[in-house]
C-alpha positions as CSV (number, residue, x, y, z in Angstrom):
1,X,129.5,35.8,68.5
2,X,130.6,35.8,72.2
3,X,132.7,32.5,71.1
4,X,134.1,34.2,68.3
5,X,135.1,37.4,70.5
6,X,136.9,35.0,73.1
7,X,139.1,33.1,70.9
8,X,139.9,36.2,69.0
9,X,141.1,38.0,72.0
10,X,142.9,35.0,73.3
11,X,145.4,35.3,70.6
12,X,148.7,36.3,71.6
13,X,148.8,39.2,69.4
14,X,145.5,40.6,70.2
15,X,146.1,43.2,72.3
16,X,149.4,43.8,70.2
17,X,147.3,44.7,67.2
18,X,144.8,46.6,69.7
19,X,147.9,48.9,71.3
20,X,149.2,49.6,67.6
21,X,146.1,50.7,65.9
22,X,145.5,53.0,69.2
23,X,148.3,54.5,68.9
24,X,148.0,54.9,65.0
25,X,144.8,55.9,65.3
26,X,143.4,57.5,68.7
27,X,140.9,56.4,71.0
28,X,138.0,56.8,68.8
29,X,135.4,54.6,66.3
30,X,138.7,52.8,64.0
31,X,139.7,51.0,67.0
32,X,136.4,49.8,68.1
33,X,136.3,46.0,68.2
34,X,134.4,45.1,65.1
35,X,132.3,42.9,67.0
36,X,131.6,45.1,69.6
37,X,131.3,44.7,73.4
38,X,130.3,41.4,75.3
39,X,128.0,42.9,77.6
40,X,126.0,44.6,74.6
41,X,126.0,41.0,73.1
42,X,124.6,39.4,76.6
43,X,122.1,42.3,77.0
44,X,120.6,42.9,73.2
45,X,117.3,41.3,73.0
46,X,115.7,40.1,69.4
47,X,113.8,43.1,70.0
48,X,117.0,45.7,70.1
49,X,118.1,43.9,67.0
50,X,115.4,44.2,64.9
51,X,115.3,48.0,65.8
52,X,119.4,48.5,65.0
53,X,118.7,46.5,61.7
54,X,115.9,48.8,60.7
55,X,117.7,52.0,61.6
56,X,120.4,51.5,59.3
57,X,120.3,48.3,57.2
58,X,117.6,50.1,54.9
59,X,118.1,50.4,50.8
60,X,119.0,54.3,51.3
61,X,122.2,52.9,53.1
62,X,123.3,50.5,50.7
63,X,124.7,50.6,46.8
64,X,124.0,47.0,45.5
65,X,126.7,46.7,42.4
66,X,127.0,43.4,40.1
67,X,129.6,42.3,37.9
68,X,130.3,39.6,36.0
69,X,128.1,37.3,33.8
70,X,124.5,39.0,34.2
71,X,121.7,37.0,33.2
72,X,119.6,38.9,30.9
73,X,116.6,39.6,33.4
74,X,118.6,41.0,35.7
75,X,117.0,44.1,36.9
76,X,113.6,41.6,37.0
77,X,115.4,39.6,39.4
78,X,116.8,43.1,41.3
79,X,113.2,44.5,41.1
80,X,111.9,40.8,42.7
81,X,114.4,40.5,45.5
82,X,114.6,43.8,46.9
83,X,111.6,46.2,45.2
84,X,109.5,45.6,47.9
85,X,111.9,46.5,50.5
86,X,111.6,49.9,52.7
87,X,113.7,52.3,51.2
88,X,114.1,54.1,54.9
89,X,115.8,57.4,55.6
90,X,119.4,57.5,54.4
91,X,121.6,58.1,56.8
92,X,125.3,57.4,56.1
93,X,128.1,57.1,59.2
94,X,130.5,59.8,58.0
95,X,134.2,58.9,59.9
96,X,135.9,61.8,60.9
97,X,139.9,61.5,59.7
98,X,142.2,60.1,62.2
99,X,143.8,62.4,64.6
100,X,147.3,63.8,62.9
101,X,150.2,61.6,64.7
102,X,152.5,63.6,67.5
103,X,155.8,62.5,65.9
104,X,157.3,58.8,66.0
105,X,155.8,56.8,68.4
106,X,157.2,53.1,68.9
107,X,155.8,50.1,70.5
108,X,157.6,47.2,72.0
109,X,156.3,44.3,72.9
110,X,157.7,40.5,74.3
111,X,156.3,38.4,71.7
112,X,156.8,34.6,74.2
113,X,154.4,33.2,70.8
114,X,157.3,34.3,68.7
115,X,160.0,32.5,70.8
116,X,161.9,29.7,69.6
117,X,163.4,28.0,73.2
118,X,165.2,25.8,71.9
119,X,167.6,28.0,69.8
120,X,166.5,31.4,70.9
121,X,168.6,33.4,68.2
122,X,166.4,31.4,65.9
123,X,162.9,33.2,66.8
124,X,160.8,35.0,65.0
125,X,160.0,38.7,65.4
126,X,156.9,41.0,64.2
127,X,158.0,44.5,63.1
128,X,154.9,46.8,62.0
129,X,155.2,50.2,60.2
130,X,152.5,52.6,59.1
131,X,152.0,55.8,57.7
132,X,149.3,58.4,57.5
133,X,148.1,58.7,53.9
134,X,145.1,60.6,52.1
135,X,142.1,58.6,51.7
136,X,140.9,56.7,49.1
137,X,138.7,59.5,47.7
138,X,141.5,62.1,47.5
139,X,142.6,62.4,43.9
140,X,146.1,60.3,44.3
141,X,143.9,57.7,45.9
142,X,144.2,55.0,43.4
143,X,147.8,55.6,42.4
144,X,148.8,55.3,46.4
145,X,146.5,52.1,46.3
146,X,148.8,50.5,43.4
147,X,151.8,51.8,44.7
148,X,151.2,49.8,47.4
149,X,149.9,46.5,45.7
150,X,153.4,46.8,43.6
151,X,155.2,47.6,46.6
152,X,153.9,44.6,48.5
153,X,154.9,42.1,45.3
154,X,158.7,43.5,44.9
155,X,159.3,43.9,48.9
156,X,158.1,40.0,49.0
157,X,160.2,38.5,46.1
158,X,163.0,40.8,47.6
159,X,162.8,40.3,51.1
160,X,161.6,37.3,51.3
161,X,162.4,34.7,48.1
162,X,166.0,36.5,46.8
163,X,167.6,37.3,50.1
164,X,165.9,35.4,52.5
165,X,166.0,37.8,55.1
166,X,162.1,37.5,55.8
167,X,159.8,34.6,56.2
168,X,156.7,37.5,54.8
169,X,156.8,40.9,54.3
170,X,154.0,42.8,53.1
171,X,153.0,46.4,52.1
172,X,149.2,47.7,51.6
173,X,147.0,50.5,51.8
174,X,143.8,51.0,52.8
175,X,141.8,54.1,52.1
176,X,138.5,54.1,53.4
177,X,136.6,55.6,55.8
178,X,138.0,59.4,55.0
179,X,141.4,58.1,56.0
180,X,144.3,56.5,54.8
181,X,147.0,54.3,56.3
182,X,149.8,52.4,54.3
């Protein structure tokens, strides 16, 4: 894990994405570093593990959901696997919804990974914008969802294969956590 959390943050746009999704989002648990904090890593024993896996990894946390080609002994092979489990006390994270943004706010950064020195009207450049949408549970949840997974095909045949004015260009929306950003 500690590997993992140094080449992540030794990508150039690291801290790029870090600044954008603070100022998008606040100071609070969406811009926590999914893998959490080096010093919590060096410090954890087994021990604190095991209690931070039983304290919210329990079946009362979960929804296990199958799809697909089901064998016919399927809730045998359910009951087998995880009947015997602990069921433990359910106790779902519930994310507060992001702080309402203070007006534009932009973001400028040097991209030097982005730089083409040899022919520097030739480089690349990143541009990110993001909106503040209901989440996914709001009744126009699913509609903003496919608006966005149509949106992201015609903006990249557009953009990018017809007029050429984009190497890639996307557009998405994510709902969850009693939010929504697009």
């Amino acid at each position: 894990v500690l590997r993992e959390m140094a080449d992540n943050k030794s990508r150039p746009a690291f801290g790029e994405n870090e600044d954008y999704m603070k100022a998008l989002l606040g100071d609070g648990p969406y811009t926590y570093y999914v893998l959490g904090k080096e010093d919590n890593i060096q410090r954890f024993t087994p021990t604190d593990l095991r209690a931070f896996h039983e304290r919210g990894y329990v079946a009362n946390n979960m929804q296990l959901i199958l799809a697909g080609g089901l064998p016919h002994n399927v809730e045998e092979l359910v009951s087998e696997y995880f009947g015997g489990r602990p069921s433990g006390e359910a106790r779902p994270y519930r994310f507060e919804g992001a702080p309402p943004l203070q007006g534009p706010t932009i973001l400028h950064r040097s991209a030097q990974h982005l730089l083409n020195k040899d022919n520097p009207q030739e480089s690349s450049a990143a541009i990110k914008i993001c909106f503040h949408m209901p989440p996914l549970q709001h009744q126009h949840g699913s509609v903003i969802g496919t608006m966005g997974v149509l949106l992201n095909l015609n903006l990249f045949k557009t953009i990018s294969q017809r007029k050429g004015l984009a190497y890639g260009i996307t557009a998405s929306y994510d709902g969850r956590y009693n939010q929504g950003l697009f």
